[in-house]
N, C-alpha and C positions, 0 to 999 in steps of 0.2 A: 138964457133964462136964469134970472140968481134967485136963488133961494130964500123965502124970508127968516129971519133969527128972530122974530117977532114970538115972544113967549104965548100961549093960550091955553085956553083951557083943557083943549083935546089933549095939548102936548100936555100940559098936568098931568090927566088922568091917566095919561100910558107910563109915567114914571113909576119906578118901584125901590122901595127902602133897599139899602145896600149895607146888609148887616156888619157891624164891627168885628172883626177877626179877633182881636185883642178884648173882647169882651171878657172878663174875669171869670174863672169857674166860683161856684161856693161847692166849700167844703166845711165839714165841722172840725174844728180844732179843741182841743182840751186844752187849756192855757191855765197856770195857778192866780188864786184871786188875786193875789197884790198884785203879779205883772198886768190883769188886766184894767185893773183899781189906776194903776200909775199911767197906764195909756189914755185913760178915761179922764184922766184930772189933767193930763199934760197936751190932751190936743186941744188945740190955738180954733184953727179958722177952720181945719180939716174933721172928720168923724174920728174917732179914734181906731176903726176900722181904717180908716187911710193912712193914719198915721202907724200902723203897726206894718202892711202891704209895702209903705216908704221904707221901715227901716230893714224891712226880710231884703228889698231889694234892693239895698245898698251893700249889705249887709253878703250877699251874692256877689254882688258886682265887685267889690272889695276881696272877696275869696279868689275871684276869678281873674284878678289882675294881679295877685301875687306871684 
């Protein structure tokens, strides 16, 4: 007897989200106005929140490869 792979609704409703491990914490940070003026005016396509999260964690990666 083979089993059907046939999607439906039942099987829908028994699925459950599978939360992301890698989800970011927030935290408040105290930053001086110009650095955050300068992140603010210099992110492109990204928030300037991504763009700051990008350079800590190059910025890491780069420490930890020395």
């Amino acid at each position: 007897m083979e089993k059907s792979t046939e999607i439906n609704q039942d099987f829908v409703k028994t699925l459950k989200r599978i939360e992301n491990d890698h989800k970011p914490q927030t935290d408040t940070v105290r930053i001086k106005s110009y650095l955050l003026n300068w992140f603010k005016n210099n992110a492109q396509e990204n928030s300037y929140e991504v763009l700051i999260n990008n350079v800590l964690e190059n910025y890491i990666r780069h420490q930890t490869e020395s």
